[in-house]
Structures are given as C-alpha cells and as structure tokens.
C-alpha positions as CSV (number, residue, x, y, z in Angstrom):
1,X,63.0,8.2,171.7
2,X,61.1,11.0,173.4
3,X,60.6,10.5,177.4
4,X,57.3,10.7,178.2
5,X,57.4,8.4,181.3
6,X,55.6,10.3,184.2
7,X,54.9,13.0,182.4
8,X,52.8,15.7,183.3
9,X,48.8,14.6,181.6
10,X,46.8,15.6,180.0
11,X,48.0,17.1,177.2
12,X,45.9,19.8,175.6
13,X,44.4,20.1,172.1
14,X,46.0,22.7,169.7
15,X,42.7,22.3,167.1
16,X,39.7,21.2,167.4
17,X,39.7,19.3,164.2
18,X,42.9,17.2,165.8
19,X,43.9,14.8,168.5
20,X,46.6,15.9,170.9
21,X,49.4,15.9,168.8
22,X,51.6,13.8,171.7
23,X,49.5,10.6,171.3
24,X,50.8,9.7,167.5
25,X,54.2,9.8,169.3
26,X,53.0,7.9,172.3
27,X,51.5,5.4,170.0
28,X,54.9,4.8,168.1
29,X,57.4,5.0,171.1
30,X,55.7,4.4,174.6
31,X,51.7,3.0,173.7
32,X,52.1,1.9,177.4
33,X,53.9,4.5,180.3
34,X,53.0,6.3,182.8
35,X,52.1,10.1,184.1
36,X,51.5,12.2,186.4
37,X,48.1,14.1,186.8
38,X,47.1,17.2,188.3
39,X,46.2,15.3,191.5
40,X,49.4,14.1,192.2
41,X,48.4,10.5,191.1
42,X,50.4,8.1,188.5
43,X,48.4,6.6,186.1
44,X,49.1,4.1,183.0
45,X,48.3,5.6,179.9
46,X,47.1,3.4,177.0
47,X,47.5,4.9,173.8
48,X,46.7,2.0,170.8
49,X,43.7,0.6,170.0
50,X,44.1,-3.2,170.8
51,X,45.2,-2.6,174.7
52,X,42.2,0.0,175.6
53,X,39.8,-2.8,173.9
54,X,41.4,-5.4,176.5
55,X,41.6,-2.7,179.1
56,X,38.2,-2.2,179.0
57,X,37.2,-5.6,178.2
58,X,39.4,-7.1,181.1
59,X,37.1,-8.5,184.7
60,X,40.8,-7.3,186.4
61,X,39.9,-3.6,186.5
62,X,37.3,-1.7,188.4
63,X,35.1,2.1,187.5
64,X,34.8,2.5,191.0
65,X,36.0,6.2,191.6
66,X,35.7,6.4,195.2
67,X,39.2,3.4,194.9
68,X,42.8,5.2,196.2
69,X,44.3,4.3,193.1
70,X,41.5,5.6,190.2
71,X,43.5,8.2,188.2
72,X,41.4,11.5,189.3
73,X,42.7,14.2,187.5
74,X,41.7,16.3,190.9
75,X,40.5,15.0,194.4
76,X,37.0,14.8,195.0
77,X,35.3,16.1,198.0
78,X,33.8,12.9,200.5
79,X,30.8,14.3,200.3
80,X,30.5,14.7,195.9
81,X,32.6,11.0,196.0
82,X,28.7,10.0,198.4
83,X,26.6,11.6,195.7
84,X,28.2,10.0,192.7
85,X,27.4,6.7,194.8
86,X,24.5,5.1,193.1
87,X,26.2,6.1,189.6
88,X,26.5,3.4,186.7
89,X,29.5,4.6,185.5
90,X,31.2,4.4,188.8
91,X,30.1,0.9,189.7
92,X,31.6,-2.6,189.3
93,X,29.2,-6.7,188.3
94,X,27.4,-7.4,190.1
95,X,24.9,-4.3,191.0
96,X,26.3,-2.9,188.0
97,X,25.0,-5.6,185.8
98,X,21.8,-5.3,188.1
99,X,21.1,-1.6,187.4
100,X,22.3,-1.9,183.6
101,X,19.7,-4.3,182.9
102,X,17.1,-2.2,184.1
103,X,17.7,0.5,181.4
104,X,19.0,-1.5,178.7
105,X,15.6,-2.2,177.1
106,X,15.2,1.5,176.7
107,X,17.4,2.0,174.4
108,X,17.1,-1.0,171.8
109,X,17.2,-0.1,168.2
110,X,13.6,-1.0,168.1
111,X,12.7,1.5,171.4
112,X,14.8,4.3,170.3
113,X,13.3,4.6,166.5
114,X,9.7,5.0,168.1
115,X,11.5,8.4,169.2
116,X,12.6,9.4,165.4
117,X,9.3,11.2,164.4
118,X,9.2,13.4,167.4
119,X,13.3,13.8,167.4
120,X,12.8,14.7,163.7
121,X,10.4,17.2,164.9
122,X,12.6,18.9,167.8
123,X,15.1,18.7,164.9
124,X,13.1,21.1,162.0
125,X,11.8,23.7,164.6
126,X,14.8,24.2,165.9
127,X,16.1,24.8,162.5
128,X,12.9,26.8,161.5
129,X,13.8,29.3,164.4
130,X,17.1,29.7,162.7
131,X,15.9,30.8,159.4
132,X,13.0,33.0,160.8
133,X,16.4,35.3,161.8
134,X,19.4,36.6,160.1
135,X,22.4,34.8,160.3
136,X,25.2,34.9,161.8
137,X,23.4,32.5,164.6
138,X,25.3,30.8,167.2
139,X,25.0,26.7,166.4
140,X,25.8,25.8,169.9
141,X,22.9,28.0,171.5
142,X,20.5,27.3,168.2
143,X,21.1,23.7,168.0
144,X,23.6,21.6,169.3
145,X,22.4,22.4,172.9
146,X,18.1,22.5,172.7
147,X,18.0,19.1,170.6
148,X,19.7,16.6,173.2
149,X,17.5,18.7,176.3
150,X,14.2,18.3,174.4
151,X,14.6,14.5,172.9
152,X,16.1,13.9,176.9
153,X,13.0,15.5,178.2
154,X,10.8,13.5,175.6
155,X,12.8,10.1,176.9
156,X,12.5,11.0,181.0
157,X,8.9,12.2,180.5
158,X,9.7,15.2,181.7
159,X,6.1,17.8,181.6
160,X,5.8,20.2,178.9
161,X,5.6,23.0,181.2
162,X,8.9,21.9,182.7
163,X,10.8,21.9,180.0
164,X,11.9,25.3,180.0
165,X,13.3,24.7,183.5
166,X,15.0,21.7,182.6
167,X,16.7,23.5,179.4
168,X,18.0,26.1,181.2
169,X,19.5,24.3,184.1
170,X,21.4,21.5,181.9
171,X,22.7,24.5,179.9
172,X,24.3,25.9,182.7
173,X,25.3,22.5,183.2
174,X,27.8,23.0,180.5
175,X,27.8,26.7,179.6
176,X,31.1,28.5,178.9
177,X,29.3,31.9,180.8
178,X,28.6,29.6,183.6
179,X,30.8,30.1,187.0
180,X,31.3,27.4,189.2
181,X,28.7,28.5,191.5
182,X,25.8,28.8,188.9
183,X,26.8,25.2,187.9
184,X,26.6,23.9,191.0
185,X,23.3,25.4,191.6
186,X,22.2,23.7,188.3
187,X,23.0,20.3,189.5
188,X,21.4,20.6,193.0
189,X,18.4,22.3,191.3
190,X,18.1,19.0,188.8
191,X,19.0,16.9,191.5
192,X,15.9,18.1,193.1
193,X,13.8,18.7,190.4
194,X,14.2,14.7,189.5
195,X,14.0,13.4,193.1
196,X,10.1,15.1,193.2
197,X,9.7,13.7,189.4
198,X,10.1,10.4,190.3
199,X,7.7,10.7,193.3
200,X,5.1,11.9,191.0
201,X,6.0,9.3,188.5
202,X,5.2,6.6,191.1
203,X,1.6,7.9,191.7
204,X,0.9,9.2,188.4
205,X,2.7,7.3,185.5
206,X,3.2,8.2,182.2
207,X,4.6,6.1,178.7
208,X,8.1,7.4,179.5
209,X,11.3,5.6,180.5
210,X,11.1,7.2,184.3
211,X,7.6,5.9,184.5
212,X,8.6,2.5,183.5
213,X,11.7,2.1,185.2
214,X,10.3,3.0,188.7
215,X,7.8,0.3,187.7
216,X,10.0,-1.9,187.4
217,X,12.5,-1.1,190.5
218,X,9.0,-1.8,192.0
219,X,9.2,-5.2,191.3
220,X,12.8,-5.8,191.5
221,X,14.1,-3.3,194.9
222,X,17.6,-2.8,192.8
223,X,17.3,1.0,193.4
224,X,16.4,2.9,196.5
225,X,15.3,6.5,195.7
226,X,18.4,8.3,195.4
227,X,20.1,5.6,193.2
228,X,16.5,6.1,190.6
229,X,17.6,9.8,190.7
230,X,21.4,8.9,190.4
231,X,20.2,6.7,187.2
232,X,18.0,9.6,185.9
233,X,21.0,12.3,186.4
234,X,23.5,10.0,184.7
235,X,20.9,9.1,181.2
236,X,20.8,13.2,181.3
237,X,24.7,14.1,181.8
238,X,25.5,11.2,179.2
239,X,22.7,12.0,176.5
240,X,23.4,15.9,176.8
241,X,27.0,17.1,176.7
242,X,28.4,14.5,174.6
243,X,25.6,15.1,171.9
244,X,25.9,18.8,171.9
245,X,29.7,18.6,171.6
246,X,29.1,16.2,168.5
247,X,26.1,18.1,167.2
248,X,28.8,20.9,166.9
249,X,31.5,19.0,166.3
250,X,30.6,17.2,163.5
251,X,28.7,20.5,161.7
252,X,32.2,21.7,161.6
253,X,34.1,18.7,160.1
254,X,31.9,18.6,157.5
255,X,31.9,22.2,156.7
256,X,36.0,22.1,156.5
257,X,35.7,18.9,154.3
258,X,33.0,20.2,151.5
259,X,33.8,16.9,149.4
260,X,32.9,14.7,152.0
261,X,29.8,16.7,153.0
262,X,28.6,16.8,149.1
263,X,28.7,12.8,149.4
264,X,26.5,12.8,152.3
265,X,24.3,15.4,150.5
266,X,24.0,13.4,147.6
267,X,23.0,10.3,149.3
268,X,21.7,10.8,152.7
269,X,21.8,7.0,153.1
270,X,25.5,7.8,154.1
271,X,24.2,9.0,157.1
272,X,24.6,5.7,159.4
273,X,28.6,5.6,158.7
274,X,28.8,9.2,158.4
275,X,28.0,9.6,161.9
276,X,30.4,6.7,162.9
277,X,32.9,8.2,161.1
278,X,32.6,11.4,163.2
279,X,32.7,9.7,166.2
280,X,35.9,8.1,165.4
281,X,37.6,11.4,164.2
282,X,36.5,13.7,167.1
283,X,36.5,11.3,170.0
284,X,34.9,13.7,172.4
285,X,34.8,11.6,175.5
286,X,38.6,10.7,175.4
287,X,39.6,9.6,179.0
288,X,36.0,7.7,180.0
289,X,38.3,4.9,179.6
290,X,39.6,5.4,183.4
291,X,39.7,2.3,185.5
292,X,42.2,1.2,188.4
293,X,43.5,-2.7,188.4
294,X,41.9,-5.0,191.1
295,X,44.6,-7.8,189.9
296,X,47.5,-7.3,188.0
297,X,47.7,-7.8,184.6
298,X,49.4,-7.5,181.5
299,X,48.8,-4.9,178.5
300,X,51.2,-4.4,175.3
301,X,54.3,-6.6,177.6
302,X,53.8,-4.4,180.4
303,X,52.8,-5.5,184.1
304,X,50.4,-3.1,185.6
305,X,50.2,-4.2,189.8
306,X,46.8,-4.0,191.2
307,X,45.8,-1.1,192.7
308,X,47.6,1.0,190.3
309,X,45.0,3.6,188.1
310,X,45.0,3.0,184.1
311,X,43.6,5.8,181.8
312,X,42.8,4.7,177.8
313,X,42.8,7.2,175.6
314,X,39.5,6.9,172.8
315,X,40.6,9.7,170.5
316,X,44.2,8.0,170.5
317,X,42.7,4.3,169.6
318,X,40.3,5.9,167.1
319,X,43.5,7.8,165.3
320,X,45.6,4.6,165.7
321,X,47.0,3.5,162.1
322,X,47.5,0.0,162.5
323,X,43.3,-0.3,162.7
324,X,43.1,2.8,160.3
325,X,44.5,3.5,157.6
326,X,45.2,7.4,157.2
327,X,43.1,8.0,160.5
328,X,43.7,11.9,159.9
329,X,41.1,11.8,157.4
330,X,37.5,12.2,157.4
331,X,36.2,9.5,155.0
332,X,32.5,9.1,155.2
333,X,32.5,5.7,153.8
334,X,35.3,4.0,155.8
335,X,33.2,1.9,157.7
336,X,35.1,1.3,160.8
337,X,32.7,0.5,163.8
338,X,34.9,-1.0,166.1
339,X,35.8,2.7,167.1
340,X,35.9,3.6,171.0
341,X,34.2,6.7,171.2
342,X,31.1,4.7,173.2
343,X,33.8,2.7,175.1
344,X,34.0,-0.9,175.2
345,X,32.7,-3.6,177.2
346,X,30.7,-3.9,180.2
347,X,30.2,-0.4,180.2
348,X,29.9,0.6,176.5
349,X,27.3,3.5,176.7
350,X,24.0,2.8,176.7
351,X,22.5,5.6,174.7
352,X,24.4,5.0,171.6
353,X,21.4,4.0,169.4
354,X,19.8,7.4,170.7
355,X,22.7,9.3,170.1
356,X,23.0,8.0,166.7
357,X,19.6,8.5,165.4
358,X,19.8,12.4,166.7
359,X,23.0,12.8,165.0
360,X,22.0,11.2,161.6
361,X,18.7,13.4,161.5
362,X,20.3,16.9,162.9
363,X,23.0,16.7,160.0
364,X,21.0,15.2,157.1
365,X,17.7,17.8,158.0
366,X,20.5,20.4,158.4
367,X,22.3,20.3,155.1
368,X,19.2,19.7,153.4
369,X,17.4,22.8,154.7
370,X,20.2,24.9,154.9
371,X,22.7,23.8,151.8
372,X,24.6,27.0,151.9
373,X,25.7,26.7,155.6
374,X,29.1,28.2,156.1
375,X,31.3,29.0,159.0
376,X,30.9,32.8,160.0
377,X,34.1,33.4,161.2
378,X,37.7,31.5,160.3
379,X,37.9,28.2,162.5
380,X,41.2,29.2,164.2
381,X,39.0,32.0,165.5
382,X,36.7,29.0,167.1
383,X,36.5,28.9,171.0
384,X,37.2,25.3,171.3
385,X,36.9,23.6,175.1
386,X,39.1,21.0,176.4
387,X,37.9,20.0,179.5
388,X,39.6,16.6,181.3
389,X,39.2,14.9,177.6
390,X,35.8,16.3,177.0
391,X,36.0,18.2,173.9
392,X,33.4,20.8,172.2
393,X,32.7,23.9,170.8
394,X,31.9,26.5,173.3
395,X,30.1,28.9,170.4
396,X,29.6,27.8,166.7
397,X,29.2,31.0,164.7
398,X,27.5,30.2,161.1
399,X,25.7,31.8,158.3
400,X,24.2,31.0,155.3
C-alpha cells in the first residue's frame, strides 16, 4: 500500500485531459486520510464518490472560511477573511438559506431559457469575429472568456456602455499576464464599480436580476449594501471563470476525441448530456468541496472529530469506477447526472442551468460554423493552469 497519510496536497495535474494521477490510488487504498497543505493545516481528504455526496450533504459540516480548522491552502489576511463576509459560499442555514432564496428564482430552467436568444447571439458574433480573421486565433481570448462576461453583463443588467469596463476587469480577474497587483486592482475596481450599480439600480431599475433582487431585499432587509455587492461579486466570480475554463476545456476534449465530436455533430440533440458528460471528465472546480466538521462524524469507517477541516475532491468522485464505468473515457451518451462538478447539497451552484445552456449553444453553434476546427499547436504544447483545484486553459491556439 502506498502512504499517503499527511501527505503534502494538492497534487498537481500532469495533462489537462486527466485527473491527478494520485487520486485513482487514493481511491483504491486510502479513499479517506489525511494531508498536509501549504498552510500548515491537516485536512481529510475524500476521494470516492459516495463519502463527498454525504460530506456535502451532511448538517455536521460548516463553509464558513473564516473557522480555525477550514482547510485553507494559504492563510487569509483579517481584513480579505472581512470582505468575503457577506459571501454565499462561505456561509452556513440559516442566513445562508435566507440569501439563497433570494437568487434561486433567477436561475430556474424557465428564467434562464428567456436568456437563450440573446446568449445565442453573444455566442455567433463572437464566432463571426473569429472568421472575419485568419486563424490561428487564441479560443480563450476569442471565446471562452467574452461569452460568460457578456451573458453575466446581460444577467446583472450591467449598461451597454459599461460593458467594455466590466470585460476587461473580470479578465484580469483570471488572466495568465495578470500580476498580482493588477488583479487586485480588478477586484477593488469591480468591487466599486457594483457598489455604485446597485445604488443606481435602487433609483432607476431595470428588468435585470440586480434590479429585482434589490427590490426584493427591499422587502425582506436580508442584505445590507455590501452583502447585495458581496451577492453580485460572487454570481460574477462563479458564472465567469468556471465557464471559461469549460468553454475551453471541453473545445479541447472534443477535438482529441473526433468520434465523440462527429456524434454530437450529427445530432445536436446530444448536446444536454454532452455537456454533463464534460463536466464529469474535467471537473474544473475540484476542491469547492472544502468544509470543516461542527460535530464529529463518520465517512467511509473513519471518525472525523469536530473542528477538524475536510476537503472532497469533485474530479476524484466524477473519475470514481464504482459509479462509472471506464470513467477515463469521454462518452457523450453516458448519461451520468449525479456527477459533482456543481457540488452537492445545500450549496450545489446556483447557476448551473445558466451554465449549461451557454455551454450547449457555444459547442453546438461552434462545430457547426466552424466543422474543420483543429488544434494549432500539439496539446502537450498547451499552457494548462492548475490553480488550488481550479483547472483551465490559459491560451487555446486553433485553426481551421
């Protein structure tokens, strides 16, 4: 048996196209041990699919980051840890559940699909600008990147004559030429830029979901200012990166599997389990999962003492074999929705019926405008980012 028990975490991808190749051994010999991050901290890691479902499904665990034992992979400055405040994904039922409601409405199957003719839109200029050049073009800068910003500023309401600001500060949000300085600039600048949009939203509304939801705080008082610009930060972080990555992402497991993008060609009605499918295989957002134990409790035979930090691993439970079957293969037409890569219980993203419809349309318009699509350069020669389980594509290079 290998030791992993406190081992250093996390470990690194080696291709982009592939978990870590440590968690299929994990999964086999340790599913639950622990390890030692870059903090200092220990933290449980969960590794099959059945104990992150009850990890994140369990009332013993809590999301609240600013908790001694959360598994930070690096300490957080008092004043950052006071910012993040007001954020969903760091809160715990009952203001959580308070704050969740709020939002929830927005992103029904039935709100969302209003959106498709405009995302469908966003989707073909975007691609029209790409065949108005030569190739190669970069699919990150083309693509992946503008069409989350625009369908986010079409969501937030954000003015037309905004939008260029927006665009370029979330893309410094996650841009590979970015230092840390300019990023940090970026998120003051947005930070500011929302707290005066949702001052004009209150005296001037619009048919947007910022108009609406400070409507409704009006009514209810579950937000004071800086937790509506918390809220709005957090729909734009979630809805940006993690879209961009799989924008990019998923172009390129399709390319390097040509038989399972000719069935999706053929019958763009695939596109629904297609795009599940690719959320399974990439797993982008591996270590949301992070929680810290309020009570102990038991997972896989193991007693995890309150107080202790727990970290489930998404990309491992969506790779796990005993839930699917040669999980090292792309297969359009498994069908297997019970994946992770939008979490699990209480706080199971939002956004995932947006996310889906932008996905479905960006690869079904893309390989129908642009059938000959190809990589431009040999995918080792990718420049793949790992960053604390959030995985992408820093540049795309394609031609056609």
């Amino acid at each position: 048996m290998t030791d992993h028990q406190n081992s250093a975490f996390p470990h690194p991808r080696t291709c982009p196209l592939s978990p870590p190749r440590e968690y299929a051994s994990l999964r086999a010999e340790q599913p639950v041990g622990k390890v030692t991050l870059a903090s200092g901290r220990t933290a449980w890691l969960l590794t099959r699919h059945e104990h992150i479902r009850q990890l994140l499904a369990s009332p013993q665990v809590s999301s609240n980051m600013a908790h001694p034992g959360y598994p930070l992979h690096f300490d957080i400055p008092a004043e950052v840890m006071e910012q993040m405040r007001p954020v969903m994904l760091a809160m715990d039922p009952p203001v959580h559940t308070a704050q969740r409601k709020m939002v929830i409405p927005e992103f029904t199957v039935k709100r969302v699909l209003q959106l498709r003719p405009r995302i469908q839109e966003i989707v073909d200029e975007r691609i029209s600008a790409m065949l108005a050049g030569e190739g190669p073009v970069d699919l990150v800068e083309a693509l992946a990147l503008p069409v989350p910003s625009l369908v986010t500023c079409e969501l937030l309401g954000v003015p037309y004559a905004d939008r260029a600001f927006f665009q370029d500060r979330t893309n410094k949000l996650v841009s590979v030429d970015a230092d840390p300085q300019e990023r940090n600039t970026a998120h003051q600048e947005l930070h500011q830029y929302f707290s005066e949009l949702i001052t004009a939203k209150g005296t001037d509304p619009g048919d947007d979901l910022l108009s609406r939801l400070v409507e409704k705080n009006r009514e209810t008082g579950t937000l004071d200012h800086q937790g509506l610009v918390g809220m709005a930060n957090v729909l734009l972080v979630g809805g940006h990166e993690t879209t961009a990555n799989m924008i990019s992402l998923g172009t390129l497991g399709l390319l390097e599997n040509p038989g399972q993008l000719a069935r999706l060609q053929a019958d763009p009605g695939l596109a629904p389990q297609a795009v599940d499918e690719l959320l399974r295989y990439f797993s982008i957002a591996d270590q949301v999962t992070s929680r810290v134990v309020t009570e102990d409790i038991e997972i896989g035979g193991v007693l995890i003492r309150a107080g202790e930090g727990v970290i489930g691993l998404s990309a491992s439970g969506n790779h796990d074999e005993a839930v699917y079957a040669d999980p090292e293969r792309l297969d359009i037409e498994r069908g297997g929705k019970q994946h992770l890569a939008f979490g699990h219980g209480i706080h199971q993203c939002i956004g995932q019926n947006l996310a889906k419809l932008e996905l479905e349309i960006v690869f079904t318009t893309l390989f129908a405008r642009i059938p000959g699509l190809k990589l431009a350069v040999p995918v080792e020669e990718l420049p793949f980012k790992d960053s604390m389980g959030v995985y992408g594509l820093h540049r795309l290079p394609v031609t056609w």
